[in-house]
N, C-alpha and C positions, 0 to 999 in steps of 0.2 A: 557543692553549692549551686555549679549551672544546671546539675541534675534537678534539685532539688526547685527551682525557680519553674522548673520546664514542666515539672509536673505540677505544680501549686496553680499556674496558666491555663493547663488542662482540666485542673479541677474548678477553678474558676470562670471558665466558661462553659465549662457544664453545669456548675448546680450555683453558681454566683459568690455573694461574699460568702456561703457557708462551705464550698468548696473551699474556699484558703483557710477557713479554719478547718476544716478535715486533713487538708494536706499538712498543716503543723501536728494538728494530735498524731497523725501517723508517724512522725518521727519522733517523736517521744512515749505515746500514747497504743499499747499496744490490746488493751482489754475493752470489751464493754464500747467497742466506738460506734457511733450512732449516723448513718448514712440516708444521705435523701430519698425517700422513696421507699426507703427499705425498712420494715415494720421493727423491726426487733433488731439490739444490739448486735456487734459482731467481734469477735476476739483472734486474734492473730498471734503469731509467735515471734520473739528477737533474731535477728541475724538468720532467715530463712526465707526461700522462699514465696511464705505468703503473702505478702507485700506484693511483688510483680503479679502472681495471680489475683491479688486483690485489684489491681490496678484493671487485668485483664476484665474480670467480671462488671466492674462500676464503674470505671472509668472510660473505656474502650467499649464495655459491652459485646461483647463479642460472641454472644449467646442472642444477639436481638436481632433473632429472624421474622422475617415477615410469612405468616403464615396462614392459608384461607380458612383453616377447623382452628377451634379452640381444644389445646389437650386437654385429656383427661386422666390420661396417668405418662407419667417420664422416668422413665431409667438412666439411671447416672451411675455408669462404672468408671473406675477411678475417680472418686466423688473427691481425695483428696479433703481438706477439713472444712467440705461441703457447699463451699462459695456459691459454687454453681446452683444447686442445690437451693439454697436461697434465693437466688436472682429468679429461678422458676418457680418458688412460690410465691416470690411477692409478683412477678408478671402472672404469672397464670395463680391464681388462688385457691380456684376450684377445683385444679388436678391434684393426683395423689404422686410422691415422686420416693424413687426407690432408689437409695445411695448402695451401692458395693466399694468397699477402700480395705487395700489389704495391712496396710501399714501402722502397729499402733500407736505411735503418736500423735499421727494423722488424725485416727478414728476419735480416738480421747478426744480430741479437740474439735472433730466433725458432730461428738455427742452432743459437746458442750452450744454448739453454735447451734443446731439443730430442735435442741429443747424445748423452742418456744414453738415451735410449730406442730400442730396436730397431724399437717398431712405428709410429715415427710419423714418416712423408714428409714431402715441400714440394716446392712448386716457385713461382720467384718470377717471376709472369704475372699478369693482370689476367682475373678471371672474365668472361666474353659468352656471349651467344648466336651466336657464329661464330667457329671457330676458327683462330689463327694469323693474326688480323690485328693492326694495327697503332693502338696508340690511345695518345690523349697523357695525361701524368700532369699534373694541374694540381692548384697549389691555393687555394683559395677563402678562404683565412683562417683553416680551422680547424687548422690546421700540421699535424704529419707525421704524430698519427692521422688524421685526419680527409682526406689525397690522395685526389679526387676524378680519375673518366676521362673525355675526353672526346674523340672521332670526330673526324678532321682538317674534316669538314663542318661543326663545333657549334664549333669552336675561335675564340675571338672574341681579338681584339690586346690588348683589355688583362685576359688571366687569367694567371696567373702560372705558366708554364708552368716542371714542372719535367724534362719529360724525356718517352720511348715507351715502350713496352712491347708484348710479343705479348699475345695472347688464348689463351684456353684455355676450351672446354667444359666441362660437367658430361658429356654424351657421351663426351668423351673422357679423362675420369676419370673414369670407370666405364671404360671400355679398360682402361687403365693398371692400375685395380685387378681388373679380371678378375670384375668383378660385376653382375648383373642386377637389382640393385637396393640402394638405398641404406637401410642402418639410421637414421642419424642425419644428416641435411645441417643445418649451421648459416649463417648467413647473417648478416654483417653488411659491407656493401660501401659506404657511405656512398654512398647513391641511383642505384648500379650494377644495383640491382634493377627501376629501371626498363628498363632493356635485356636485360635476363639474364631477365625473364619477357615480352617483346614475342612471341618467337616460340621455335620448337624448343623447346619443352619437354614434349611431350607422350609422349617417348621415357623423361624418367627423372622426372616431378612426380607421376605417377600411381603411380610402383614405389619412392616415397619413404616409407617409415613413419614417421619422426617427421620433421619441419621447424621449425628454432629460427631466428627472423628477428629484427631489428632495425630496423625501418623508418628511413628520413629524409628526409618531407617537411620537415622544418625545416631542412635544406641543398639540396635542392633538390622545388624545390615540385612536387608530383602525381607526384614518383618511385613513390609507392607503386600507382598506378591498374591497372596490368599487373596488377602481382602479385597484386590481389587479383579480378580480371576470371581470373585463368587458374588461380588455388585455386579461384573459386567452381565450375569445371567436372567437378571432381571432390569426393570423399566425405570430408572431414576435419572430425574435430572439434574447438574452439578454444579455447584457455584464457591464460591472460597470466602473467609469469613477471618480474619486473623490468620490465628494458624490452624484454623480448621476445615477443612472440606465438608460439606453440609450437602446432602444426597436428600431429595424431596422423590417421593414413592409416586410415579404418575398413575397409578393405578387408583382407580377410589375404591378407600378400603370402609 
């Protein structure tokens, strides 16, 4: 109940009396919820995580960087059932934005929320540094946000495997969208970043102007070492943002 006051407050000083009606439908109301600002319904799931990440994206905003370009295209790995995703089309309109989510529940429900918008893709792959192979979905206990990857060589007998999946580059999305460089890549892969910054990335981390990451060494330990051995090689500046570290590219690209 104090949880639930505390956030109805939050929601009510941000978007007024229709914040306290948003924060009733959310406890009951989990389809088709209709948010200020934000063009087109949005649908959630019971007893799951989407809820704190809804909270995170509309409530918190924690994607509302100040930025001196307007994008034009944004990559969203681990788009998760694409909150994010949303909050970059209705702030930025004009960009095109490319969801990867490897998990299909997730994605089912990333299609559904997605639909109404013309400029924002998917494809459901698991982000690497090499693409079109082959890697297993496991999960580690954090349930079905939290599907972690892992290499048929790292695959140990008792992880709970739930299934394969292909790979797909940041390379090769930048192909697909026809672009030389990326306005916005956001990153949140649960400790997929330690492979996804090992190697090959020297083609699209340098032509990246903003980078919004979500580390997880508390799922898996020193995932973040890469990443921050092959940011320290180039020119960005760093600021913290919730729970994300947000790297601005000093270079003009």
């Amino acid at each position: 109940m104090i949880n639930f006051i505390k956030i109805t407050l939050r929601y009510y000083y941000k978007f007024g009396l229709t914040g306290i009606l948003l924060s009733i439908k959310l406890l009951f109301i989990k389809n088709n919820l209709f948010v200020p600002n934000i063009k087109y319904p949005i649908s959630l799931r019971k007893d799951t995580s989407d809820l704190a990440t809804f909270h995170q994206m509309f409530n918190k905003e924690e994607y509302n960087i100040n930025l001196d370009f307007i994008p034009k295209n944004i990559i969203d790995l681990g788009a998760n059932i694409g909150l994010g995703a949303i909050y970059f089309s209705n702030r930025y309109p004009a960009a095109h934005i490319f969801c990867v989510e490897i998990e299909q529940s997730n994605y089912k429900l990333l299609k559904r929320n997605i639909s109404f918008y013309e400029n924002i893709s998917s494809t459901m792959k698991a982000i690497y540094n090499i693409n079109n192979q082959k890697v297993n979905i496991v999960d580690k206990g954090y349930g079905e946000w939290g599907y972690m990857i892992e290499s048929e060589k790292k695959l140990k007998e008792n992880m709970n495997l739930k299934g394969s999946i292909s790979t797909i580059t940041i390379d090769e999305i930048m192909k697909i969208l026809n672009v030389k460089k990326i306005d916005i890549l956001k990153i949140d892969i649960e400790g997929a970043e330690h492979e996804l910054f090992k190697n090959n990335y020297d083609t699209w981390l340098p032509n990246t102007r903003c980078l919004i990451i979500e580390l997880h060494d508390r799922m898996r330990n020193r995932s973040s070492q890469n990443f921050f051995k092959a940011i320290s090689k180039y020119d960005f500046s760093y600021s913290h943002q919730g729970e994300n570290l947000v790297f601005i590219n000093n270079k003009k690209l």
